[in-house]
C-alpha positions, -999 to 999 in steps of 0.1 A, spaced: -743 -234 -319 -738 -225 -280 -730 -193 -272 -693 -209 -254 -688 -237 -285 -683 -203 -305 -664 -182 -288 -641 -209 -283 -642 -215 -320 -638 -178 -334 -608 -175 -305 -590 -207 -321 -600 -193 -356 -582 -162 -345 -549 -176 -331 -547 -202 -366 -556 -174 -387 -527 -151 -374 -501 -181 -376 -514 -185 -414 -508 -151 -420 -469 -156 -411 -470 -180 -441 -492 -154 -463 -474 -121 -458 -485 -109 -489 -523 -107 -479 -528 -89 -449 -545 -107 -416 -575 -88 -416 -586 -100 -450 -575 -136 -445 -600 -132 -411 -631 -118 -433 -630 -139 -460 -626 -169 -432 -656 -157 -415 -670 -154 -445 -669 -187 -459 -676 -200 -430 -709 -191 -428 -722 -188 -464 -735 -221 -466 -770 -227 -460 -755 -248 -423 -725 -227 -420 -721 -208 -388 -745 -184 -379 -739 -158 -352 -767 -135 -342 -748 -98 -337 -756 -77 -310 -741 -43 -313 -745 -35 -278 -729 -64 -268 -701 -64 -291 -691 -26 -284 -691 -33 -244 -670 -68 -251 -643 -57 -278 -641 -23 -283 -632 -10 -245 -602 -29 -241 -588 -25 -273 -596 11 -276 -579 16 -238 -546 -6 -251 -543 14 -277 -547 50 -255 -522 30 -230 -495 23 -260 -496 53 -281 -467 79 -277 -481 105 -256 -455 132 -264 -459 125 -306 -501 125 -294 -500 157 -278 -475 174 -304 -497 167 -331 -531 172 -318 -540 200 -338 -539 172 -369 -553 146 -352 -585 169 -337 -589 180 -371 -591 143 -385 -611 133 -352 -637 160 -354 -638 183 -383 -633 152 -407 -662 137 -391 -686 166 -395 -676 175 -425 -677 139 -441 -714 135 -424 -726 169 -442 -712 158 -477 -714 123 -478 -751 126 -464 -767 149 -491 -746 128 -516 -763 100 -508 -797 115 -510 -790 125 -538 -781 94 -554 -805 73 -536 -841 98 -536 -858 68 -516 -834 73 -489 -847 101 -465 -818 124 -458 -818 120 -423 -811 81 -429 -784 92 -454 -769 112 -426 -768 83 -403 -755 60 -432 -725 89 -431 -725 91 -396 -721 55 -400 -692 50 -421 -669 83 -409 -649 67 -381 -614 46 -392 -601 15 -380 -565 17 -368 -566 -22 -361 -571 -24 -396 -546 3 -407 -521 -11 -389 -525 -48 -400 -523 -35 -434 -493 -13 -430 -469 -39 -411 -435 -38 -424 -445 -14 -453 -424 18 -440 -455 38 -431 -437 71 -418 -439 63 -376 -459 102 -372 -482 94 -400 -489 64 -382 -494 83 -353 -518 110 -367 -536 80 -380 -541 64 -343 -550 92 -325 -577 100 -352 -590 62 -348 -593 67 -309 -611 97 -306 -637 96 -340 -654 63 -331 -668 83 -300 -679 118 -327 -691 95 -354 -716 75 -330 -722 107 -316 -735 120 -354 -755 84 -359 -773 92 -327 -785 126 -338 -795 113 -374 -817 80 -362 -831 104 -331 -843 132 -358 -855 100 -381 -873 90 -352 -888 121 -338 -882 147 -372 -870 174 -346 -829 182 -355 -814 213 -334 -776 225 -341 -775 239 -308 -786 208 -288 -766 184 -305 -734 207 -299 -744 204 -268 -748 172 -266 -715 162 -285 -697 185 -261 -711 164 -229 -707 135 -240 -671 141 -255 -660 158 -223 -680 136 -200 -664 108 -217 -630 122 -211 -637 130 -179 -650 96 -163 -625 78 -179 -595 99 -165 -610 104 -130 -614 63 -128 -575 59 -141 -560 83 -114 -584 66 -90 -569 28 -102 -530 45 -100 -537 55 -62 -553 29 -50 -525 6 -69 -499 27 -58 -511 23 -19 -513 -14 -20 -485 -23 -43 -462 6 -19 -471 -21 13 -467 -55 -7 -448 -46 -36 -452 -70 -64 -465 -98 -42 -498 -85 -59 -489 -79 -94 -508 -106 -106 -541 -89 -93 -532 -57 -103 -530 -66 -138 -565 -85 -134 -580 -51 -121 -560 -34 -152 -575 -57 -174 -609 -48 -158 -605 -12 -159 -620 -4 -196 -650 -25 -193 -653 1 -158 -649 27 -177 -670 19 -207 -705 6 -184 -698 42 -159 -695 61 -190 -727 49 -213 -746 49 -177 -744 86 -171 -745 93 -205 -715 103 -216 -689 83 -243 -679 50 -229 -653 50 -258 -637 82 -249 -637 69 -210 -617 41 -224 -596 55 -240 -586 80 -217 -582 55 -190 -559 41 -210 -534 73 -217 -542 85 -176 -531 47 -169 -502 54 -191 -486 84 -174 -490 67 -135 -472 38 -146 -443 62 -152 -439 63 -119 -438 26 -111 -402 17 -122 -393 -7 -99 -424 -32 -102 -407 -53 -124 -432 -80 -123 -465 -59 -126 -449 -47 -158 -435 -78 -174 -470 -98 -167 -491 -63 -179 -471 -63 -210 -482 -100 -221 -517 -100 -209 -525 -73 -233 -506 -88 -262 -525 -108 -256 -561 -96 -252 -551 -73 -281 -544 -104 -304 -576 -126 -296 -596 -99 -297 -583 -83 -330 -591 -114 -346 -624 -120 -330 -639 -86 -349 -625 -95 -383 -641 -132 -380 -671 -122 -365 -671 -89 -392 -666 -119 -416 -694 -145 -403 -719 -115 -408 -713 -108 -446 -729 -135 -462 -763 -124 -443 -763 -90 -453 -748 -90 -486 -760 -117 -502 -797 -111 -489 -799 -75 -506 -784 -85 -536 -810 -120 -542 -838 -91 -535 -822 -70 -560 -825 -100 -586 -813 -86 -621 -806 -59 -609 -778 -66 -585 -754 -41 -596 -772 -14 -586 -769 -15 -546 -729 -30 -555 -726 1 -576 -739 21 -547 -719 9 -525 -683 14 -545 -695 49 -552 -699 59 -520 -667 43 -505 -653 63 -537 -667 98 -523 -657 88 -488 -622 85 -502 -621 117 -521 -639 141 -493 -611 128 -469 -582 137 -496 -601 171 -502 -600 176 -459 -563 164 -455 -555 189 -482 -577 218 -471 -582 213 -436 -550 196 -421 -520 198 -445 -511 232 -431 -513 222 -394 -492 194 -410 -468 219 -424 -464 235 -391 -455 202 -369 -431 196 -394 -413 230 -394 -417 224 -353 -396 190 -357 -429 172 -342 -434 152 -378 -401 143 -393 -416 138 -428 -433 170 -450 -470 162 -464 -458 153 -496 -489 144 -520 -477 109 -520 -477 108 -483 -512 129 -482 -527 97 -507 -511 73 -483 -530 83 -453 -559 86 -473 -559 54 -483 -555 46 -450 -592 56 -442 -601 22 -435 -635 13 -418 -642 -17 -394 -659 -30 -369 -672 -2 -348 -689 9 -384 -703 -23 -387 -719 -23 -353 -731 12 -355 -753 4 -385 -765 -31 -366 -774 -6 -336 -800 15 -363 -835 3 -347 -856 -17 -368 -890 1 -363 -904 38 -361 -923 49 -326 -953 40 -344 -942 8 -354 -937 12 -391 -897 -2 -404 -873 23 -400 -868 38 -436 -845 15 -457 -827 1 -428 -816 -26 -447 -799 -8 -476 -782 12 -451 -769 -15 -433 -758 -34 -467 -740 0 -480 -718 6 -445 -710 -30 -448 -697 -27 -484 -679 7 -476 -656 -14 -448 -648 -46 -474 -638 -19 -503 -617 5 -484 -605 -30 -466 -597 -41 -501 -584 -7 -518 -563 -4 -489 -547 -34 -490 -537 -29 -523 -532 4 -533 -512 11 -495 -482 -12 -500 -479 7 -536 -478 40 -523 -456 37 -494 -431 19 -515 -429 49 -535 -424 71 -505 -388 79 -501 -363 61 -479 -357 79 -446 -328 85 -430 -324 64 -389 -357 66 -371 -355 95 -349 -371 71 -322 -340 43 -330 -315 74 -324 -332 82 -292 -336 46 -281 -300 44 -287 -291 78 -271 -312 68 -237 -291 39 -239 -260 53 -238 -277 77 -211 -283 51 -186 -253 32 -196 -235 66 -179 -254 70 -154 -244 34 -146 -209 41 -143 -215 78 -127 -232 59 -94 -203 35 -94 -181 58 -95 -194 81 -69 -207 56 -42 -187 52 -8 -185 18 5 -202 13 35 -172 -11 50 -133 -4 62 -118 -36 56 -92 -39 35 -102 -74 18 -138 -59 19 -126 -27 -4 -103 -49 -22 -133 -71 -33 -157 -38 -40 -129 -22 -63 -123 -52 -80 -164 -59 -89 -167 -20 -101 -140 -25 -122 -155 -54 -140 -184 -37 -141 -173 -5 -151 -158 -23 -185 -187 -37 -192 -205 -11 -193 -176 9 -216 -179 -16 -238 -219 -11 -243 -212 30 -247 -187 23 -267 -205 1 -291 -238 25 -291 -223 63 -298 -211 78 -328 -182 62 -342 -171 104 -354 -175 111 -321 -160 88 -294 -159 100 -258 -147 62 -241 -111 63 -232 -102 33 -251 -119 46 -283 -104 76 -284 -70 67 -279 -68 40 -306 -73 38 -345 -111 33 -364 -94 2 -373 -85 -8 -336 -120 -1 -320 -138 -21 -349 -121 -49 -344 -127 -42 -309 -164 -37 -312 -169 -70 -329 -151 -93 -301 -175 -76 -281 -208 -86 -301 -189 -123 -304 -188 -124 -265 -221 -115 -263 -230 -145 -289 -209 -169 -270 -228 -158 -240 -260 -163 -257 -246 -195 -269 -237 -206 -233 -274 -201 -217 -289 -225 -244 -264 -250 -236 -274 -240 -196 -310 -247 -205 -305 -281 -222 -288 -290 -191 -316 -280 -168 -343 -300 -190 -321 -332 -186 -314 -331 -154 -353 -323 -152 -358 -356 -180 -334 -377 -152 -357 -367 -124 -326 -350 -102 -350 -318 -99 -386 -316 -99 -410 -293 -121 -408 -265 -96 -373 -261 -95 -371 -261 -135 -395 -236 -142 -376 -215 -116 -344 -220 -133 -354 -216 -168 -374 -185 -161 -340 -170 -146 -326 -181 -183 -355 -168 -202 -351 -135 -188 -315 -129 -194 -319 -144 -232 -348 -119 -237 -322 -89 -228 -292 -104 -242 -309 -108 -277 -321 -73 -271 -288 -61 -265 -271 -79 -294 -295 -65 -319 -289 -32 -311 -252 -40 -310 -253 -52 -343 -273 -19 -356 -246 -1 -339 -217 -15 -353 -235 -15 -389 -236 -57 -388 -273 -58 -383 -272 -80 -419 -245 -100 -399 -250 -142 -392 -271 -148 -361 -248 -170 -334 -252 -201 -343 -265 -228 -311 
């Protein structure tokens, strides 16, 4: 099939396969994908897809790996680093050292430097995967964030561990010291290019957007888009991690943009271009993971005949020892450091056992492990095979569908059994920032001279901040602590009195809501009677769109306020 015929195809496969799992919440979306992919291309004319690693890691992996540095929470990242370096790097090394002579041992024909690339091979996580998996299941928001900032930074130490096992396959010669080294060049390299092009992008943004403003947002989020494919190629041409450069373009993008407040556009049209890119290209990996499957399982186990069970056997065993040697590490190596962030306030939860089995479970592999074991060469500098290539590429690819599998089952047990928490501390400082702005609102109101004598003039003024100034009581008073009041109107009347007046305050805002569908439906006939053209309608109806998107926003959080989130939604 053309090269553009399929990625057309696998992109439409990935947008019907994500509205199928709406319908199919109890499987999650990665599985659906795989076993699409899958059965797609096991017959003998199925779809066929020849995967190049190189390829794939400079198409999917930057951009995803640099929205994910972009979105994580940098305050709960750098609070709990001493977890996540631990998970990042020691897990790593010490999962490549025991898995390795494991697998030599199991399987004598495989030379132990190939075993320590297959465990080079299968030590980074997949928090695409994780996260899929874990939707709507209560994973503890920390946890979750331990378990992201472990998937961003081990990709780049476990293809930095497959690198030094297929070079000392290659040339015999293994040194400690060079490959520490190495790892430490390329790791801080990585860093480093990928931060030194973000703050270059946030300057050169900030000069042109500071002259035009958001007349250029829509290029600006083009060059954005751009920006971890830039940092990926620098990265990987110097020789340094173009994973780490994306990713810490991403989180050095992150922090600039916290100065850029008032480019309302840039940020709106940033937002759904990588909700978008993240979404096509989630489902891109798990198809394509999926399309590969039939090749390389079902070859090794015809040429294993009979004895079929064997490499299958393998292949649960190790994904069994992967399992255990991360549970031993999260006990030994990172439940104190857990302990500690707890006792600091930085991780609400304690490292309960069930929570420790949880995030072991959640030691899903994907495509990055997948692609690493494609990227093993096929021949020796003296052109003999590479030393059971093919087993090794059959075993990484079973170790991703079982902990794909075991996740998706034994997670959603697990965290069920976790107990309930209390609010979210992030929904109690949502809220609070809410209430902060809300004040700070009224404060500027308050305190602002007009710039006018005239009577009428002052007249009019006084009157607007007035209206305004209610309005905004009426959000504080819906948002703080019902204990606690600090409105004047709340604390001068009875629990009773400021219920009642707290819920003809959520129905205004549902007869509001109520009002701009009713403005809309006007606008599209007056658009269907040809009174306004297409121009002026999408105009219009964007105006609309905007103030729905923060009215809804406003109601829900109303509605959790007040304790009616169950409550009937306004009816249109």
């Amino acid at each position: 099939m053309h090269t553009v015929e399929t990625v057309l195809l696998v992109l439409l496969l990935g947008a019907l396969t994500g509205i199928a799992a709406r319908y199919m919440r109890a499987i999650p979306l990665p599985l659906i994908q795989v076993a699409l992919g899958a059965a797609l291309s096991w017959p003998q004319k199925g779809l066929h897809i020849a995967f190049d690693p190189e390829l794939f890691l400079l198409l999917f992996i930057p951009p995803l790996l640099f929205a994910d540095g972009w979105r994580i929470p940098k305050r709960e990242f750098f609070a709990l680093h001493r977890p996540i370096l631990r998970l990042a790097l020691g897990l790593v090394l010490f999962t490549v050292l025991g898995l390795g002579y494991l697998i030599h041992w199991m399987i004598p024909s495989m030379p132990l430097t190939v075993a320590f690339a297959l465990a080079a091979v299968v030590s980074p996580t997949d928090a695409v995967a994780v996260s899929a998996i874990t939707r709507n299941l209560g994973m503890p928001a920390k946890t979750m964030h331990v378990l992201e900032g472990e998937s961003l930074l081990n990709d780049a130490s476990g293809l930095v561990a497959l690198k030094f096992a297929v070079a000392a396959t290659l040339t015999g010669v293994f040194s400690w010291a060079d490959a520490g080294k190495e790892f430490l060049w390329v790791a801080l390299g990585g860093l480093a290019v990928g931060a030194g092009l973000g703050w270059a992008f946030a300057v050169g943004r900030e000069t042109v957007t500071r002259r035009v403003g958001d007349v250029a947002a829509t290029q600006m989020v083009l060059l954005l888009v751009l920006l971890p494919f830039a940092a990926y190629l620098v990265g990987e041409h110097i020789g340094v991690s173009g994973i780490l450069a994306a990713v810490a373009a991403g989180v050095t993008t992150n922090f600039a943009d916290l100065r850029r407040s008032e480019f309302v556009a840039e940020r709106m049209q940033t937002e759904g271009i990588w909700t978008m890119v993240e979404s096509a290209f989630n489902g891109a990996i798990f198809l394509l993971l999926g399309l590969q499957l039939p090749s390389i399982v079902g070859t090794t186990l015809a040429a294993a005949g009979d004895d079929w069970w064997q490499p299958a056997g393998q292949a649960l065993l190790i994904t069994l020892a992967l399992l255990g040697l991360r549970w031993i590490w999260l006990m030994l190596g990172v439940r104190g450091s857990l302990w500690r962030a707890h006792e600091r306030g930085s991780m609400a939860e304690p490292p309960s056992l069930l929570l420790t089995l949880a995030t072991t479970l959640a030691g899903i592999r994907g495509a990055v492990t997948l692609a690493g074991a494609l990227s093993v060469p096929l021949l020796l500098p003296g052109g003999a095979a590479f030393p059971a290539r093919d087993h090794l590429v059959f075993l990484a690819t079973g170790t991703i569908l079982l902990t794909l599998a075991i996740g998706s089952v034994g997670l959603p047990l697990v965290l069920r059994r976790l107990p309930l928490a209390g609010e979210p501390a992030a929904l109690q400082e949502e809220r609070n920032a809410r209430l902060a702005a809300c004040k700070a609102a009224i404060a500027h109101m308050a305190h602002k001279k007009p710039s006018t004598n005239d009577p009428d003039r002052l007249a009019q003024i006084q009157e607007a901040v007035g209206r305004l100034t209610q309005d905004y009581r009426k959000r504080i008073d819906l948002l703080e602590d019902p204990a606690t009041p600090t409105t004047p109107e709340a604390q001068a009347e009875s629990p009773e009195a400021v219920r009642q007046r707290r819920q003809r305050y959520l129905l205004e805002m549902e007869l509001r809501l109520q009002a701009l569908h009713v403005e809309r439906n006007a606008l599209y006939a007056e658009r269907q009677a040809h009174r306004i053209n297409d121009e002026s309608l999408r105009a219009l109806v964007g105006e609309l769109d905007l103030a729905e998107v923060s009215l809804r926003k406003r109601l829900a959080v109303a509605r959790q306020a007040a304790g009616l989130a169950g409550g009937a939604p306004a009816s249109h």
